[in-house]
C-alpha positions in Angstrom: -55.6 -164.2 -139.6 -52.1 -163.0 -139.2 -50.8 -161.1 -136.3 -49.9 -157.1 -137.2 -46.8 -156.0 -137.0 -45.0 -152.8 -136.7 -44.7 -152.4 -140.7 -48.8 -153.6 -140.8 -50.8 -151.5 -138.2 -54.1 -152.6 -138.3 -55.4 -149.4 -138.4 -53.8 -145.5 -139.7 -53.9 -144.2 -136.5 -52.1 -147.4 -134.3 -48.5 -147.7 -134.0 -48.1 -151.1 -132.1 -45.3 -151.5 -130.0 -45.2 -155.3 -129.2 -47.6 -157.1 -127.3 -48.0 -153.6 -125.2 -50.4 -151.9 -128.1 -49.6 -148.2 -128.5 -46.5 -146.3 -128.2 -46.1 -143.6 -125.1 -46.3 -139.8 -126.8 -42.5 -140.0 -124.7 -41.0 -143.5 -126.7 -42.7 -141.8 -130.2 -40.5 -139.0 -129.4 -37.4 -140.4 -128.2 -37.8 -142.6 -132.1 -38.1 -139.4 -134.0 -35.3 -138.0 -132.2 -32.8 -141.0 -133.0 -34.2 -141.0 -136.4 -33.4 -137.6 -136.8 -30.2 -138.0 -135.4 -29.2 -141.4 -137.5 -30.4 -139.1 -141.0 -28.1 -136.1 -140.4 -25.2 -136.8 -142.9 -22.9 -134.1 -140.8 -23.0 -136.1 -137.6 -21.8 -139.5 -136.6 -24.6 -140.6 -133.9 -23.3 -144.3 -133.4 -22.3 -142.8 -129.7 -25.7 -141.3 -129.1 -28.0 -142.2 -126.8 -31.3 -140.6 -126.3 -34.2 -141.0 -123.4 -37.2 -138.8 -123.2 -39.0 -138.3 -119.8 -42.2 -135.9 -120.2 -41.0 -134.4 -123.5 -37.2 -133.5 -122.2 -35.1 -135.0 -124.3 -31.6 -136.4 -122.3 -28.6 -136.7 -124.4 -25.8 -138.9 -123.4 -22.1 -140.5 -125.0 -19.6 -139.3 -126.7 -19.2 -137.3 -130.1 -16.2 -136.4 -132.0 -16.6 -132.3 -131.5 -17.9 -129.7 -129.5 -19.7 -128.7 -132.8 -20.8 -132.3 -133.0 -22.2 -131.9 -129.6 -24.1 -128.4 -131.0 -25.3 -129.9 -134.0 -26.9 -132.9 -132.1 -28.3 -131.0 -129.7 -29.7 -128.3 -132.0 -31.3 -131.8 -134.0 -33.0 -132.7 -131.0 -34.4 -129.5 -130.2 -35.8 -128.8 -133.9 -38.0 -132.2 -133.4 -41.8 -131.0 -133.1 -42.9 -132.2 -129.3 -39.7 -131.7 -127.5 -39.8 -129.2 -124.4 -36.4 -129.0 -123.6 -33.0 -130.9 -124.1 -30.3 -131.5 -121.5 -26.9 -132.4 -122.9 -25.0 -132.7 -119.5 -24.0 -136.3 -120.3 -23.0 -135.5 -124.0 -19.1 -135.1 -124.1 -16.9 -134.8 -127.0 -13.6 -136.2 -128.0 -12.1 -132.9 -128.9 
């Protein structure tokens, strides 16, 4: 019997995360924010970085605008689960 992976849950509910078993509802978030985030053809992300504590999403880096630093913040807040998001540590080049 093979091990299941990430792409293989063993069942349609499970999302593994290693040996650890089941995602926290606060890492499932902080993935669908990033993916978010990485999909939006407006926005250059590579700077990005995203944690989640208790559904508040924390922004930090650098982005090339002020309107960068709107639109990312404005992705992260249209994600279903997130309670608030703090962009203090989100500057912009311009």
């Amino acid at each position: 019997m093979q091990p299941t992976t990430m792409s293989e849950p063993h069942d349609a509910e499970a999302t593994t995360h290693g040996a650890i078993g089941r995602l926290s509802a606060d890492e499932e978030l902080q993935q669908l924010v990033c993916q978010a985030l990485i999909e939006d053809t407006e926005l250059d992300s590579s700077e990005i970085r995203v944690r989640v504590a208790q559904e508040n999403v924390v922004l930090s880096g650098r982005v090339a605008s002020g309107a960068a630093r709107e639109r990312a913040i404005a992705i992260a807040r249209a994600q279903r689960g997130v309670a608030g998001v703090s962009a203090d540590e989100l500057g912009s080049s311009a």
